[in-house]
C-alpha positions in Angstrom: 94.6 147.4 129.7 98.3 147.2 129.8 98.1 142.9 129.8 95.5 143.2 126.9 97.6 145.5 124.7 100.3 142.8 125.5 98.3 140.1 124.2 97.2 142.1 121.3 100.8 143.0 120.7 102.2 139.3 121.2 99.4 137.6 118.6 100.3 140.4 116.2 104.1 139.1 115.9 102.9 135.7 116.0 100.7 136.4 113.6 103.8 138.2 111.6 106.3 135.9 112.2 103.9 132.9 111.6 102.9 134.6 108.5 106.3 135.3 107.3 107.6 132.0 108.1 104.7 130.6 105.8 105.7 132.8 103.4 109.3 132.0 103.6 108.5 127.8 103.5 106.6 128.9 100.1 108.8 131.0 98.6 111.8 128.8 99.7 109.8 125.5 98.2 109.3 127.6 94.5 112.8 128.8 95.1 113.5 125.0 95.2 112.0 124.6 91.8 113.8 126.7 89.8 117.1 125.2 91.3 119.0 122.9 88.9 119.4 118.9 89.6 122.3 118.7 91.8 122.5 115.1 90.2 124.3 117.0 86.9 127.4 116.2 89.0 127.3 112.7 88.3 128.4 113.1 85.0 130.8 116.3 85.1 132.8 117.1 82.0 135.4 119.5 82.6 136.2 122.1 79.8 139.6 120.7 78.8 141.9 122.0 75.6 142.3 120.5 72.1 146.0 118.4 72.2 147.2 117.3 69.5 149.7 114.8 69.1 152.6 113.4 66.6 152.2 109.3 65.4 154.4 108.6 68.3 152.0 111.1 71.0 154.6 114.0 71.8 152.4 117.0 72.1 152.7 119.5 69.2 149.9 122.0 69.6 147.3 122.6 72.2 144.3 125.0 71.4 141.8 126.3 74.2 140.8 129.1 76.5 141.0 127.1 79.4 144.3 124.6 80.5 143.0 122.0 82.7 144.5 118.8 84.0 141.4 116.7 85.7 142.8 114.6 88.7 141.7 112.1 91.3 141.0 112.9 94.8 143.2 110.4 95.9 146.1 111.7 93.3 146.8 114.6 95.6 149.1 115.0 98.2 147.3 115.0 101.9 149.2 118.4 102.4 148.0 120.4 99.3 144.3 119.2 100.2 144.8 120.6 103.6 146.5 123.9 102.3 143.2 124.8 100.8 141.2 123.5 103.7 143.4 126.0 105.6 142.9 128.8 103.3 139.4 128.1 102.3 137.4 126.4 104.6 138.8 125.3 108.2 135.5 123.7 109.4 135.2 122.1 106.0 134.6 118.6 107.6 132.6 119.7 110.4 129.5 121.5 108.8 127.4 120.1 106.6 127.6 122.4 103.4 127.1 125.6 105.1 129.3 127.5 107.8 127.0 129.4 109.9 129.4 131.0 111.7 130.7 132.1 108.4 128.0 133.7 107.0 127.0 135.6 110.6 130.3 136.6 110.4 130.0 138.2 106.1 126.6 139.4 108.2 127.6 141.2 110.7 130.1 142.6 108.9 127.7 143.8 106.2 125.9 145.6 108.8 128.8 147.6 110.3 130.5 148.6 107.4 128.3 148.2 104.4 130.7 146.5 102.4 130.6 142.6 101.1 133.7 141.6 101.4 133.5 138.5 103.6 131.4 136.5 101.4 131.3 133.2 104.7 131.1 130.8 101.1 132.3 126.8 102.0 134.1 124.9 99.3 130.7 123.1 99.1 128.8 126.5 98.1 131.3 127.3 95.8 131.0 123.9 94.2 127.2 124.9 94.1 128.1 128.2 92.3 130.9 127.1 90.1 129.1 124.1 88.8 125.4 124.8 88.9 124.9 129.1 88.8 125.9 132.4 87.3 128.4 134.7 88.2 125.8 137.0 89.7 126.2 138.9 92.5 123.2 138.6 94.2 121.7 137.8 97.8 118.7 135.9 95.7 121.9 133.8 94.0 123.5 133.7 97.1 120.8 131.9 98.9 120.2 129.4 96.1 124.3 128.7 96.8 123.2 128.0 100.6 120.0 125.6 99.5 122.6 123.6 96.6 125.1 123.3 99.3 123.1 121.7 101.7 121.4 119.1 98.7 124.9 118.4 97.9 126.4 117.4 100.9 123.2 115.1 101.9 125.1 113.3 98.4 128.0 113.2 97.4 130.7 112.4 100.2 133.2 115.7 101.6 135.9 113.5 99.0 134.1 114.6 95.8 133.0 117.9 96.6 136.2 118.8 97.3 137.8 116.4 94.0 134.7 118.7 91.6 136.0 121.8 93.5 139.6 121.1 92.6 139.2 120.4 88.8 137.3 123.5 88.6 138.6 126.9 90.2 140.3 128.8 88.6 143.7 129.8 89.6 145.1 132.5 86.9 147.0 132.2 83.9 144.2 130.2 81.7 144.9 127.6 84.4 141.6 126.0 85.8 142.0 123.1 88.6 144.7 122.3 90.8 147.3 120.0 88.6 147.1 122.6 85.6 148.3 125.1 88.2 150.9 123.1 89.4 152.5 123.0 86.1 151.6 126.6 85.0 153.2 128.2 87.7 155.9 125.5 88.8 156.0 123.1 85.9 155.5 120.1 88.5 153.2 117.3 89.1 151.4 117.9 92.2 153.6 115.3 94.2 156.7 117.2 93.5 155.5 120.4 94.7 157.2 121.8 97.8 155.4 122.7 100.9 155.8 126.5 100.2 154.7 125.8 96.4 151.3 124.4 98.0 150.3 127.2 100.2 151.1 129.1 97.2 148.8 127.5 94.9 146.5 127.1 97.7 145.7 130.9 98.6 145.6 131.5 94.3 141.6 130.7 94.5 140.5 133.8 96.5 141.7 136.5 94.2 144.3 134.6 91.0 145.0 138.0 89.7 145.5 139.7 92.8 147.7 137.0 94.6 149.1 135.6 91.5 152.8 135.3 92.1 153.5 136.0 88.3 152.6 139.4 87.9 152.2 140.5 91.8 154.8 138.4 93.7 154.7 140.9 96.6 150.9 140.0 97.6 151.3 136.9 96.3 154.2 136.0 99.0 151.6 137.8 101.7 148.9 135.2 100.5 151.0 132.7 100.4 152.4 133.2 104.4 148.8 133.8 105.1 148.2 129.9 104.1 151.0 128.7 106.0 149.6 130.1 109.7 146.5 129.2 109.3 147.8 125.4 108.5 150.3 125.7 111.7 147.0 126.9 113.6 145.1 124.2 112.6 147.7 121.7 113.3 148.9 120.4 109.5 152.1 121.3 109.8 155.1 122.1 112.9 156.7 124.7 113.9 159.9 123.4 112.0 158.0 123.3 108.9 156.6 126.6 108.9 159.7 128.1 109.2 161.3 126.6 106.3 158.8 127.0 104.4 157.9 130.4 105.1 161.8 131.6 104.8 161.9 130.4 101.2 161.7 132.4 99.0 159.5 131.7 95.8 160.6 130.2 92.6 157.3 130.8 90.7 158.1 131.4 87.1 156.8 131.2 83.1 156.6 128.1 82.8 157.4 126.8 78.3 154.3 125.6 76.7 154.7 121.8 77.3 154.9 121.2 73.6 157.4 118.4 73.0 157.8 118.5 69.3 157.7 121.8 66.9 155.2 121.2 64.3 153.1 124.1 64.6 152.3 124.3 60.4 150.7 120.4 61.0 149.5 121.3 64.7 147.4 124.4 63.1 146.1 122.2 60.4 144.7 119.6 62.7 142.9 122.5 64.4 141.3 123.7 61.5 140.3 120.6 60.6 138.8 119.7 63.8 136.5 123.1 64.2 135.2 122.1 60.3 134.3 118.7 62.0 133.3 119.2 65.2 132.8 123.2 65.4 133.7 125.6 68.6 132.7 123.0 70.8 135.5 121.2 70.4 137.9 123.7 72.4 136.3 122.7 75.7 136.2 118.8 75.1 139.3 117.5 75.8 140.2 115.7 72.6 143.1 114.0 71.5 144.0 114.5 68.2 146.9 111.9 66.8 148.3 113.1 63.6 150.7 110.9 61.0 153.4 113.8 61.6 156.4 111.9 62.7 158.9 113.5 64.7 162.4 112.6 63.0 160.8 112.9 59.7 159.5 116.5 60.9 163.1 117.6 62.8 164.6 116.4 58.9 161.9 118.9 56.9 162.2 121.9 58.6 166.4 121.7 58.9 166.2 120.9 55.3 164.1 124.2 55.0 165.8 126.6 56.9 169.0 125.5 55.6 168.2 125.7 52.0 166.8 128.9 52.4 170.0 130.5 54.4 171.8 129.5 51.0 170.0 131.1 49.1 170.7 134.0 51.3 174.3 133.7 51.1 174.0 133.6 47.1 172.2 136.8 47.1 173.8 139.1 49.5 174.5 140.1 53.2 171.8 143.3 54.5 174.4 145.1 57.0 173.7 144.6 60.6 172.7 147.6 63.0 175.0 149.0 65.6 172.6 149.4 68.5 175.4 149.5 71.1 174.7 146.4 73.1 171.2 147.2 73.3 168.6 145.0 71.5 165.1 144.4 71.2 162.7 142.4 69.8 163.0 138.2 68.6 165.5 136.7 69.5 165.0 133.5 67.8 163.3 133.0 64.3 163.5 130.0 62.7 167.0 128.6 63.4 168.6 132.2 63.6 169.5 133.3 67.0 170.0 137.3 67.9 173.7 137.8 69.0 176.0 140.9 69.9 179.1 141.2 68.5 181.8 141.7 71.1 184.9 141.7 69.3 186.7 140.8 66.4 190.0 138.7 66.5 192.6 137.1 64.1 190.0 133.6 64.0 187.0 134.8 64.1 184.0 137.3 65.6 183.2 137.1 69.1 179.7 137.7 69.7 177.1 137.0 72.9 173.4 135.2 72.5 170.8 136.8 74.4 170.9 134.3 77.0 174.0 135.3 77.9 176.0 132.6 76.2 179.7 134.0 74.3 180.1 132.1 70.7 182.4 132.8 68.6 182.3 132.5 64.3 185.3 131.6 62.6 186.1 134.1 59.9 185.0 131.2 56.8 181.1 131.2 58.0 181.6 135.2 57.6 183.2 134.9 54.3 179.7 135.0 52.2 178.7 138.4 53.8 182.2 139.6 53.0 181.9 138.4 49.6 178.8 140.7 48.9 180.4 143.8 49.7 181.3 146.4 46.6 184.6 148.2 47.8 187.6 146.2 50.2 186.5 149.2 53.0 182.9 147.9 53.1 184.3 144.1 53.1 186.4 145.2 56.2 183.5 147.1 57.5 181.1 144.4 56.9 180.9 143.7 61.2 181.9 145.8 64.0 181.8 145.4 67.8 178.4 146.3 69.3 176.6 145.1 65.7 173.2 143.2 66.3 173.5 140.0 64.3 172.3 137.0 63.7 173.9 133.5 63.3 172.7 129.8 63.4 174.6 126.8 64.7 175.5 124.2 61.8 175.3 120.3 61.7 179.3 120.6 63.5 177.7 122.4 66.3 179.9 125.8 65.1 178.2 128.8 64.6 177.9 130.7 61.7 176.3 134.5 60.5 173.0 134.5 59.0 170.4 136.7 58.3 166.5 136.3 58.7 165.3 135.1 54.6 163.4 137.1 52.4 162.7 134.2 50.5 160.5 131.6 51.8 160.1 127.8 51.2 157.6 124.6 51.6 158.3 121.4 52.4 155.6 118.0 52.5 156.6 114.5 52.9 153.5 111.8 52.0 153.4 108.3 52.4 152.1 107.6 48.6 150.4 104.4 49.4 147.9 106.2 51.3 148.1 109.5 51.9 149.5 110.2 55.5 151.5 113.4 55.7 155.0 112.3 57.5 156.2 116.0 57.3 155.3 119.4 56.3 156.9 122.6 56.6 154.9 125.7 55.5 157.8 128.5 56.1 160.6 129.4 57.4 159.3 130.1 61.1 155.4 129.8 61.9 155.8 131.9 64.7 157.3 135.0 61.7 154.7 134.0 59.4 151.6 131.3 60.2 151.1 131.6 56.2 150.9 127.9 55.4 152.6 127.8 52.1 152.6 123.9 52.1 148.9 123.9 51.8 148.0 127.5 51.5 149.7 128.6 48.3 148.8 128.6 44.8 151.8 128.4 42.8 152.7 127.6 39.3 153.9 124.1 39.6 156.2 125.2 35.9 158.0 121.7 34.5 157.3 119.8 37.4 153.5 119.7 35.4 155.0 118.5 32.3 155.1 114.9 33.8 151.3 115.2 33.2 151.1 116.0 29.8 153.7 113.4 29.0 151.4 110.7 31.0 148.5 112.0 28.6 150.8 111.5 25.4 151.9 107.9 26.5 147.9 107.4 26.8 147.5 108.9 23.2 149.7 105.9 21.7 153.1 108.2 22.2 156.7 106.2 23.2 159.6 107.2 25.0 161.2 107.5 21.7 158.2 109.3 20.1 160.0 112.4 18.2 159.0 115.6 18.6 160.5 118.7 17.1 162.3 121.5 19.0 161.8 124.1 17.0 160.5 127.8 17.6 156.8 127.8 17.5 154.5 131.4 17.1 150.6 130.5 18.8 148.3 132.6 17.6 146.1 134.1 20.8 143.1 136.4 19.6 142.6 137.1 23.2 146.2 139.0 23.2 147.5 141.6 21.7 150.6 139.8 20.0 151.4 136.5 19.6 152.6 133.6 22.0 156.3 133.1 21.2 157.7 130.7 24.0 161.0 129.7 24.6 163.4 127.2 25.9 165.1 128.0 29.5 168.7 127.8 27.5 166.9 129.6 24.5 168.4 126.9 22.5 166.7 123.9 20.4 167.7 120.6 19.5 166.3 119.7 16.7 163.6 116.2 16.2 163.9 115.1 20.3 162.6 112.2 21.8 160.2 112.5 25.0 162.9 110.8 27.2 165.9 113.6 25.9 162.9 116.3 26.0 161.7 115.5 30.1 164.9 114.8 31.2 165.9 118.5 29.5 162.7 120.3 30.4 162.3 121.5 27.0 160.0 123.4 27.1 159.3 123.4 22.6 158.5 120.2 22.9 155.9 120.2 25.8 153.9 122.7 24.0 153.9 120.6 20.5 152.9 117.7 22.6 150.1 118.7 24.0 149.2 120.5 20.5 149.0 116.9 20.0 146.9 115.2 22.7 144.9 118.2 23.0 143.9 120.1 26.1 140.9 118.5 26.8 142.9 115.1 27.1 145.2 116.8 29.1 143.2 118.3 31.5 141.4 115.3 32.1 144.6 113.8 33.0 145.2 115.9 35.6 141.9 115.5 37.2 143.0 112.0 37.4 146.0 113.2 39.2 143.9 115.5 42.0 144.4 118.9 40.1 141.4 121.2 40.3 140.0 122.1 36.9 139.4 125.5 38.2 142.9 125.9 38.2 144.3 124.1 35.1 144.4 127.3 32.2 142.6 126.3 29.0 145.4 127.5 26.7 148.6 126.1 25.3 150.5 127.7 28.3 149.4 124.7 30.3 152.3 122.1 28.9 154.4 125.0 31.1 152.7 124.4 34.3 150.8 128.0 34.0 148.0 126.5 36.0 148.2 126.7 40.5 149.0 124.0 42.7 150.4 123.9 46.5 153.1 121.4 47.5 151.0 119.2 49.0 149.2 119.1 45.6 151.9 118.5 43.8 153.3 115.7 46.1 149.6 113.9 46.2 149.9 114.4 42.5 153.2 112.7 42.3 152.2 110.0 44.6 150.5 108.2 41.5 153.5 107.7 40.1 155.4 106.2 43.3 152.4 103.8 44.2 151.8 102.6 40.8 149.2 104.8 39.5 146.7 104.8 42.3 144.9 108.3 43.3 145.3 108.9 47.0 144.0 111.4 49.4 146.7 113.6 51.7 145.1 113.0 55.1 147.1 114.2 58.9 144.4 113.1 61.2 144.9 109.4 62.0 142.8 109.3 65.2 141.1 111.2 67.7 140.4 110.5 71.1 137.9 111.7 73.4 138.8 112.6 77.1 138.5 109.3 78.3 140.9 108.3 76.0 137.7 106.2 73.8 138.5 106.0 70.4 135.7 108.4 68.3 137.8 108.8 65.3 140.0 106.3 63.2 141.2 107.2 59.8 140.1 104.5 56.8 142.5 105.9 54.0 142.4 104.5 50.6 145.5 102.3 49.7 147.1 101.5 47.0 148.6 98.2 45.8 150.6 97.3 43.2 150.7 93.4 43.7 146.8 93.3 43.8 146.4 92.5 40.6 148.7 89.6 40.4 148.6 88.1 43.9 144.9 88.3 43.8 144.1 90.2 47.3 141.1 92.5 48.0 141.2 95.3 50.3 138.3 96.7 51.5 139.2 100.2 50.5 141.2 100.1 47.9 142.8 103.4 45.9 141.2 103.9 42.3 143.5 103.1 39.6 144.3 106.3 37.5 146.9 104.9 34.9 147.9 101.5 34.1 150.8 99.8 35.0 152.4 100.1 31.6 151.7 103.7 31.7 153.2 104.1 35.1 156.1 102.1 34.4 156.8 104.2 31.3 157.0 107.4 33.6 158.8 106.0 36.4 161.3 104.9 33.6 161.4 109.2 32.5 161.4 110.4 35.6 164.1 108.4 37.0 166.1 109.5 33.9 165.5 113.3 35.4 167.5 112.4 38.6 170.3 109.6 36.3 171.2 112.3 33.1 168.5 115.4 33.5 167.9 118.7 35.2 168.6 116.9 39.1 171.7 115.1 38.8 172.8 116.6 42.4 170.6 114.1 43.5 172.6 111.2 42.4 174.3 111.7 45.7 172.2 110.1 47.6 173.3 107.1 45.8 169.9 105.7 44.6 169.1 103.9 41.8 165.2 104.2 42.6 165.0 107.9 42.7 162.3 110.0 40.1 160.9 113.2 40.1 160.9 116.9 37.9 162.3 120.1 38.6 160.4 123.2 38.4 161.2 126.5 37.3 158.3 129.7 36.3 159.2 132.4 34.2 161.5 134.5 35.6 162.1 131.9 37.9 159.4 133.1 40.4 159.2 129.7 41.8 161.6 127.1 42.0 160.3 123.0 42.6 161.4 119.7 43.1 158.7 116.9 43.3 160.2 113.8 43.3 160.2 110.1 45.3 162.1 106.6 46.0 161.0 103.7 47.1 157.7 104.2 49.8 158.3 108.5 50.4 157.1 111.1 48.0 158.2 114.8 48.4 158.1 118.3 47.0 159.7 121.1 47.8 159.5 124.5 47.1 161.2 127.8 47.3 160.0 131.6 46.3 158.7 135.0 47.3 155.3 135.6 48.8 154.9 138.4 46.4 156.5 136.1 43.7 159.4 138.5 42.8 161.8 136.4 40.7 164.5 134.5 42.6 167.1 135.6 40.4 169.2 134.5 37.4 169.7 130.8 37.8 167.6 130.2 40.5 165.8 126.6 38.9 164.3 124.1 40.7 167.8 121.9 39.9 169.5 124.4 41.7 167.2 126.5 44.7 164.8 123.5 45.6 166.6 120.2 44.7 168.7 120.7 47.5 166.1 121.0 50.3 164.6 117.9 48.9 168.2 116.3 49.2 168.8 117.3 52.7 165.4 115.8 53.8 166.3 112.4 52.2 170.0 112.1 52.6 167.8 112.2 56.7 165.5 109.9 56.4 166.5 107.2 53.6 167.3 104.3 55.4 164.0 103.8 56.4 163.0 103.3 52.8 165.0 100.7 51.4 165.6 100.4 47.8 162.9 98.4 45.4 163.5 97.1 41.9 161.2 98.9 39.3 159.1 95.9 38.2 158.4 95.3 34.6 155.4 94.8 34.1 152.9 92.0 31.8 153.2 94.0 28.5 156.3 96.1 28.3 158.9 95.1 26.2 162.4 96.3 25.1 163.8 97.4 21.8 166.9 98.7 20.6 166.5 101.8 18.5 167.9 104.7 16.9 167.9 107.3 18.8 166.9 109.8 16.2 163.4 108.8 14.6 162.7 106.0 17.5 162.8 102.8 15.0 164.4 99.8 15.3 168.4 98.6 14.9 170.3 95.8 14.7 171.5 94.4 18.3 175.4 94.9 17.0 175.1 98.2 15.1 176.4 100.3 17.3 175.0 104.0 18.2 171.4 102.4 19.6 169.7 102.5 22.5 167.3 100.1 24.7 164.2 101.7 24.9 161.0 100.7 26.8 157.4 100.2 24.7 154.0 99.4 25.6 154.0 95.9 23.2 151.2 97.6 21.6 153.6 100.8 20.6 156.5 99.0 19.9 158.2 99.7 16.4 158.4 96.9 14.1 160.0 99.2 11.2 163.6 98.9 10.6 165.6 102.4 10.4 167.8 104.0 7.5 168.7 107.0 8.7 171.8 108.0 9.8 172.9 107.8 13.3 173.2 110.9 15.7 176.4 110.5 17.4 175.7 112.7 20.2 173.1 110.5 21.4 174.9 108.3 24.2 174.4 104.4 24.0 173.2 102.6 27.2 172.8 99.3 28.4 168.9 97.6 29.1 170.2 98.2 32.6 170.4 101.5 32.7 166.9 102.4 30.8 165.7 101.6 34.0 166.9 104.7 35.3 
């Protein structure tokens, strides 16, 4: 009975077990089915950051969740690969994808205390899981990590499974993979990494936040320790080496941002432009994005910035500093201001301590301006005491002087006019203060830095240099307003019958408005469509001839560009390649050019700029415009010592914004200065006299890689010696003339009787080329 019950007993487990294995092949064979094709590892792309890069590839900006540097197997140091073997996987090389002692061991475990926290996964499995499944925590997930494990190692050699598993765990900090930890954390390549440093990165993978030696050094030096006995144990390293290694003490730290050139304005651009082009994708791709932003031209534009802006400063006022009693908090740096202490006051200067640490000391003349601002001789004496927060910039000397953070803010953009590439552009005073791009971002009124515009429309219209135009007070009737239109003149003072040359030069503003009475606004704002304005933004009333429209910098130097390229449209463009993460060209700018000499030495360019004015026209204005910078409103510039410079101050009412747009030979800029919430900049605050100078500064930088080119006269223009006053003709010895430029078709042929103005100034045919 017994023996029978036996045999019953014995064919109902085999009948079970035979059952259940049955079961188990099927399920495990439609288990295999739903598993993805291990083969996707062929091809792996790791997620990798946007960089993007200046003309001569220093990194500016890099954009991305994720910082990964993808290596080579055989780029990593024999030791690091066996740190993680050490803290990973010991039997790594031994099993074939799957540690069975492992996982009896998570087992057992499980069993006896109910808790997961031995998880027995081999670098292979967690290749599996990394690369190919969820995050899910799940014995049905975990078994599909055993059944990938296995198909991977029948595959792909225990070289790249362990190469895919170092490019892809993640180790804390936005760092994924081994290199980008190496330079997160020490700020090394991987073969400069000491012993210590390895088992340190080594032990990161099991728990980054936990043992991350950033934020928890303590655990982090246990993990770390932990590492370096198990690779004594398993025979990596000696006794001697442990030691040393495990007695140092670690040197883990915040490591800077790897950027090797500050352009964050151009670097914030080029991201924009590449999500417009290639959408969020792009932030896991691993492109390469080369700009046209060059790095001296850069360095030149935002010192030229900051600087202009700090004078303005000093023209307007010191804002007392706080006494905080050594303590301080917040920036430290903005811009070029650094935050200092004042720790005394002597006979030569003011003693103060950076934040680093490091004691300056400002000689009593770089205080003078703050002194200056004070009402009573008390408050001048007052104006710094020991303990006062402060802060100071170091000048072109290397001295340092007190400054304060501007109010104010400015824009700066350098183009190459023949086709478009932006070599510089600064869009505040510090991006990190204010990512406002005001470069590209603002709509400003452009004021008489539009006027060139209307006076390129009257030249069109059969107008002269020497075209006279009265300055007289004019009333413009406005039945959309409640009273009259009654402009002025800046100086609220009028000459009289004016020619365009004397009128530009000046920025009259009397006879901008008659002028364009003349072409018509129609004409006019045709023009500047030619010129890249937006009709949108180009007002439909007489107010236009004052620049009343909007317009950023970087219009206004694109705008400007027709005149320095000889009267060729061009597009502003930053992006001049892109790379993918191969480092395979995808992406090469094709930029319209300009060329002057086309049309005489007969060449054809396959994209060649559209022609917006002739060459007569163009020559006319370059001839004005260089008479703004020779005897008009931006004579400072003359000191750059020039004979090829152009360009037209700007200046709103109530001198809400101040401009300069001008260019020499092969560089075109504009600068600009004002308040976000366009409060006036004060009484005297023109173009001539708040932005000229930043525009100055740039090229007094970076002239002498444009050297100077004669203006060319052109097939048509011709020369005449007038008078002055009505613009007609005079003999060659009568004295009181000047040489004038005409389109042959405008020239005068009438003799002139009237009397001669003498406070018109004679010059040679020379110097109407200014």
């Amino acid at each position: 009975m017994l023996k029978t019950l036996f045999k019953w007993l014995m064919l109902v487990i085999f009948t079970f077990v035979g059952t259940l294995a049955v079961a188990c092949y099927y399920f495990l064979l439609e288990l295999d089915k739903e598993l993805p094709d291990i083969s996707l590892l062929d091809n792996v792309q790791y997620q990798t950051p946007i960089s993007i890069y200046s003309r001569e590839g220093l990194l500016i900006g890099q954009f991305g969740e994720k910082r990964r540097i993808p290596i080579e197997i055989a780029d990593v140091p024999q030791r690091q690969l066996q740190a993680f073997i050490a803290a990973e996987d010991d039997r790594f090389y031994k099993h074939g994808g799957v540690d069975f002692k492992g996982l009896a061991r998570a087992a057992n475990r499980l069993i006896s205390t109910g808790q997961k926290r031995q998880g027995g996964s081999t670098i292979t499995m967690q290749v599996a899981r990394n690369f190919l499944l969820s995050n899910e925590k799940t014995y049905l997930r975990k078994l599909k990590e055993i059944m990938l494990a296995l198909k991977i190692e029948q595959r792909y050699s225990k070289d790249q499974i362990l190469e895919l598993y170092l490019n892809k765990i993640y180790m804390g900090q936005r760092a994924y993979g081994l290199a980008a930890a190496a330079q997160t954390y020490y700020g090394k390549e991987l073969n400069q990494l000491t012993l210590a440093q390895q088992a340190m990165i080594a032990g990161l993978p099991k728990a980054p936040s936990i043992y991350n030696p950033l934020t928890n050094p303590e655990r982090a030096l246990l993990r770390r320790n932990y590492v370096l006995r198990r690779m004594l144990e398993l025979g990596y390293i000696g006794q001697r080496a442990y030691d040393a290694a495990l007695s140092t003490s670690d040197d883990a730290a915040q490591q800077p941002s790897g950027i090797a050139m500050q352009a964050p304005y151009a670097a914030e651009m080029a991201r924009q432009e590449i999500m417009a082009k290639y959408g969020e994708d792009a932030y896991t791709q691993g492109l390469k994005i080369y700009t046209t932003i060059t790095q001296e031209f850069q360095l030149a534009a935002d010192r030229a910035l900051q600087a202009t802006l700090h004078e303005y400063e000093e023209r307007h006022g010191y804002r007392n500093a706080p006494h905080i009693n050594g303590q301080s908090d917040g920036d430290t740096l903005v811009g070029d201001a650094h935050r200092a202490i004042v720790t005394g006051l002597t006979d030569s200067g003011v003693a103060a301590k950076l934040h680093d640490g490091t004691n300056i000391e400002l000689a009593w003349e770089s205080v003078n301006w703050a002194k200056a601002s004070a009402k009573t001789a008390r408050e001048s004496r007052d104006i710094i005491k020991t303990n006062d927060l402060i802060w100071v910039r170091q000048l072109e000397n290397q001295s340092w002087a007190l400054t304060q953070i501007p109010t104010v803010e400015g824009a700066f953009v350098a183009l190459n006019p023949d086709d478009g590439a932006i070599l510089a552009l600064a869009g505040g005073f510090d991006f990190y203060h204010s990512k406002y791009n005001r470069a590209t971002q603002s709509k400003r009124q452009p004021g008489s830095g539009f006027k060139p515009i209307i006076y390129t429309a009257a030249l069109e219209k059969g107008y002269t240099p020497a075209s006279i135009i009265n300055d007289a007070p004019i009333v413009i009737e406005d039945p959309s307003q409640e009273n009259d239109w009654r402009p002025e003149n800046y100086n609220r003072r009028y000459l009289g019958p004016t020619s365009l040359r004397v009128a530009l030069r000046e920025s009259i503003n009397l006879v901008s408005i008659r002028l364009l009475q003349e072409v018509g606004i129609p004409h006019a704002i045709d023009t500047a469509q030619r010129f890249g304005f937006d009709k949108d933004q180009l007002p439909t009333t007489f107010s236009l001839a004052l620049g009343s429209g909007s317009a950023s910098p970087l219009k206004m130097a694109a705008a400007y560009s027709v005149f320095a390229n000889g009267g060729f449209s061009i597009q502003p463009y930053l992006i001049e390649r892109i790379e993918d993460r191969e480092n395979r060209l995808i992406y090469s700018a094709k930029p319209a050019t300009a060329c002057q000499d086309c049309a005489t030495t007969g060449e054809i360019r396959p994209n060649m700029a559209t022609r917006v004015i002739s060459e007569k026209t163009n020559f006319l204005m370059n001839s004005l415009l260089r008479d703004v910078v020779q005897r008009g409103t931006a004579t400072q510039a003359k000191q750059l010592n020039r004979a090829d410079l152009a360009g037209k101050t700007g200046t709103t009412n109530a001198q809400r914004d101040a401009w300069f747009n001008g260019f020499a030979t092969g560089i075109v800029a504009s600068a600009w200065i004002g308040f976000d919430n366009s409060a006036p900049l004060g009484h005297g605050e023109t173009g001539g006299k708040a932005a000229l100078p930043m525009w100055i500064k740039f090229m007094k930088a970076i002239q002498h890689h444009f050297p100077e080119k004669p203006l060319t006269v052109p097939e048509g223009i011709v020369q005449a010696y007038i008078n002055p006053s009505d613009g007609l003709l005079l003999p060659q010895d009568q004295k009181g003339g000047i040489w004038e430029y005409f389109a042959k078709e405008t020239a005068p042929t009438a003799m002139s009787t009237p009397k001669l103005e003498p406070e018109f100034e004679d010059f040679t045919p020379e110097e109407a080329l200014f």
